[in-house]
N, C-alpha and C positions, 0 to 999 in steps of 0.2 A: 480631849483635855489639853491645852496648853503645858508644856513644858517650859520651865523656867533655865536658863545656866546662869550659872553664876561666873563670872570671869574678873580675876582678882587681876590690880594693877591694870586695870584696862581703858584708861584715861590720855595712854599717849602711847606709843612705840608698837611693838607686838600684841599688849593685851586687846590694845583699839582696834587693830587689824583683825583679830582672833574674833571679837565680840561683834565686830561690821560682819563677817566672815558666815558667824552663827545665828544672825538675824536674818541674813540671806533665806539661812535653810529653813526657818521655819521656828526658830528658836526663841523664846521671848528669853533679852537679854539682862541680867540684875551689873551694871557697871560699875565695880569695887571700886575709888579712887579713894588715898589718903590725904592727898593734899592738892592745890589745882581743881576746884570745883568747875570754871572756866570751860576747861579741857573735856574734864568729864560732862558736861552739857551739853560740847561741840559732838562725840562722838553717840549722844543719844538722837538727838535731832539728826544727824547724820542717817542713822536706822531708820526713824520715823519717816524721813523723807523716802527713803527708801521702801515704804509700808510693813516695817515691823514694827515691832513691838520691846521698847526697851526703859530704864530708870537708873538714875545714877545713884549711889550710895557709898558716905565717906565712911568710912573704917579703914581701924589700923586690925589688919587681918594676923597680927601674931598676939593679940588680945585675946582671952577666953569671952571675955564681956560682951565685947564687940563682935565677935562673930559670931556668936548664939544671937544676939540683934540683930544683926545685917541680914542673915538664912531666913530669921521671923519675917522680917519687913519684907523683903523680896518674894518669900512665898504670898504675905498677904498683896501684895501690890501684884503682882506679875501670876501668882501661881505656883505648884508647886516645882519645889529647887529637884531638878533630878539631872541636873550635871554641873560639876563643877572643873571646873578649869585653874589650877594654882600657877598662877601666871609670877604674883609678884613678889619683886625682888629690892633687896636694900641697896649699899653702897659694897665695892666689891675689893676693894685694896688689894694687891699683890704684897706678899708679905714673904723676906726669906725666912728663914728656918730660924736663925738667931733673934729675929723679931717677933717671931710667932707668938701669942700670948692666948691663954684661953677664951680670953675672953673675944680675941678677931672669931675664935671657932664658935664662939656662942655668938655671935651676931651671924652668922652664916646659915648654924642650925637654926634659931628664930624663925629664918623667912622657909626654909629648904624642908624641914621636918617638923617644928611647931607647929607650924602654920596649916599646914596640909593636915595635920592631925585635927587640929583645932577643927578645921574646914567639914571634914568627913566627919567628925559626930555631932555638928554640928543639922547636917544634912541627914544622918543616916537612916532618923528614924522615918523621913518621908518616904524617903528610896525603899526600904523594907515595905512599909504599906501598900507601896506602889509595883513591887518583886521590880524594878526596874531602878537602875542608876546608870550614869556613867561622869567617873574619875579619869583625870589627865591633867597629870604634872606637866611644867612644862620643866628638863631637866638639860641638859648640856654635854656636849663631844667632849668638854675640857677632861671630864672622865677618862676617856682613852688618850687623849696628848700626852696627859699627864707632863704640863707644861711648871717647869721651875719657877718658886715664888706663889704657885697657886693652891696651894697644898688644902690651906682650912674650908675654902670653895668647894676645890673640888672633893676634899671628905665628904661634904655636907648634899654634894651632889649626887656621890655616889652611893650617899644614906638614901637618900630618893627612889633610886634604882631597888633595892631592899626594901622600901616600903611598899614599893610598887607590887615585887612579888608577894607577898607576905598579903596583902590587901587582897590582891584578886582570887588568893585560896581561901582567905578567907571571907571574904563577900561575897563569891561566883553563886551561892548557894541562898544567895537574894537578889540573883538578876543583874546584878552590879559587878561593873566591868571597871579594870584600875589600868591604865596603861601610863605609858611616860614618853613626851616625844623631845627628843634631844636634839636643838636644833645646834648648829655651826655658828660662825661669827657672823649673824643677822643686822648689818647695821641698821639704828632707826636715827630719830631725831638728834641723842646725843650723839654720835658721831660724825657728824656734818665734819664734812673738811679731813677726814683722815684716809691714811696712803691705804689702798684697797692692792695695790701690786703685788706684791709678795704673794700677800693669802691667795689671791685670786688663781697665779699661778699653780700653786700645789692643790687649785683641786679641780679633781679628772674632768668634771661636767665645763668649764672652763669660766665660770661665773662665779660672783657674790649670790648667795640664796637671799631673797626677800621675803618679807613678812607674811607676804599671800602662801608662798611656799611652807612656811609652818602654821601659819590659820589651813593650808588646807587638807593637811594631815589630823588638826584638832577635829575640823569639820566630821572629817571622814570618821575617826574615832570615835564622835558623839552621835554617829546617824545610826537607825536600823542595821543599818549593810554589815557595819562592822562589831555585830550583837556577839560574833564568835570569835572575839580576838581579846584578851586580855592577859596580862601580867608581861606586856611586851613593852621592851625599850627600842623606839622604832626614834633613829636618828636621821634627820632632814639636815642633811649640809656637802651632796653634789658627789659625795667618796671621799672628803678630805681628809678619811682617816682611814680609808679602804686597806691599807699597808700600813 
């Protein structure tokens, strides 16, 4: 049987990488884009050429509507959905404390905790039929920097991390595995042009992590191999937070 993932925001930067990544292994891929159809047709033909198997689909993934469609259509096109990948993300403002407003924190949970909820009951009842799933956030270091001005991010981030645990005790007892991989500062498309110096130097491996580098930790979490590993926050970005 064909396994389907689904991979949200995978039309350009990391989700594209993640979804090329998952087609590789064997995966038929369903490719979330909101906006950018373009983009998202460049990275199926991409696959295709490659001999997988993949379709692109617009949804705004923090919809109830839209993502109860998106799960339908992809199972019926591709197969059934038994992994999902919560890749995407909105606009990310840095906000001090005196500017903070509830509502920066509800744009943050939207994409971070909505969305992924949204995602998984949407998906759940395949996965149960199937005793087989596999969940993976994709969550962020910012957690541990705990860098000033990023406060609503990284709450929403750190909600992730909690849902994560919370999911795997309760799903492990339908096959379904919830992990969460926290990548470092990944540049992709939009940060063309900015000073990579500084970060570079504070971390131990002595590089920028690229987006192969966290597709291939998603990889590894959606295959067989890694059937006995969940409710982990397994961070890709070289040590930069080793201290």
């Amino acid at each position: 049987m064909q396994r389907t993932a689904l991979v949200t925001g995978a039309s350009r930067g990391l989700g594209a990488v993640i979804a090329r990544q998952l087609a590789a292994a064997g995966w038929a891929v369903a490719v979330n884009y909101r906006s950018g159809p373009e983009a998202a047709e460049g990275v199926v033909q991409a696959i295709r050429t490659g001999g997988g198997t993949a379709a692109a689909y617009a949804a705004d993934v923090t919809e109830e509507d839209q993502v109860t469609e998106l799960a339908e259509r992809a199972s019926r096109d591709l197969g059934p959905v038994l992994g999902l990948i919560a890749n995407a993300t909105g606009p990310q403002p840095p906000a001090p404390i005196e500017d903070l407003t509830w509502q920066i924190h509800l744009d943050q949970l939207r994409f971070f905790v909505k969305s992924p909820t949204l995602l998984v009951q949407a998906a759940l009842p395949t996965m149960r039929q199937q005793h087989f799933g596999r969940v993976i956030m994709i969550g962020s270091d910012m957690v541990d920097r705990a860098k000033p001005h990023w406060s609503a991010y990284t709450a929403a981030k750190a909600a992730q991390h909690g849902l994560t645990r919370v999911w795997a005790q309760e799903l492990g007892p339908d096959g379904i595995t919830v992990n969460l991989v926290a990548p470092g500062w990944i540049p992709v498309e939009r940060h063309a042009g900015s000073d990579q110096t500084a970060y570079r130097s504070a971390v131990p491996l002595g590089r920028i992590g690229t987006p192969n580098d966290v597709a291939g930790m998603v990889t590894h979490l959606a295959s067989d191999a890694a059937g006995f590993v969940t409710g982990q926050r397994i961070t890709v970005n070289g040590g930069h937070t080793v201290t």
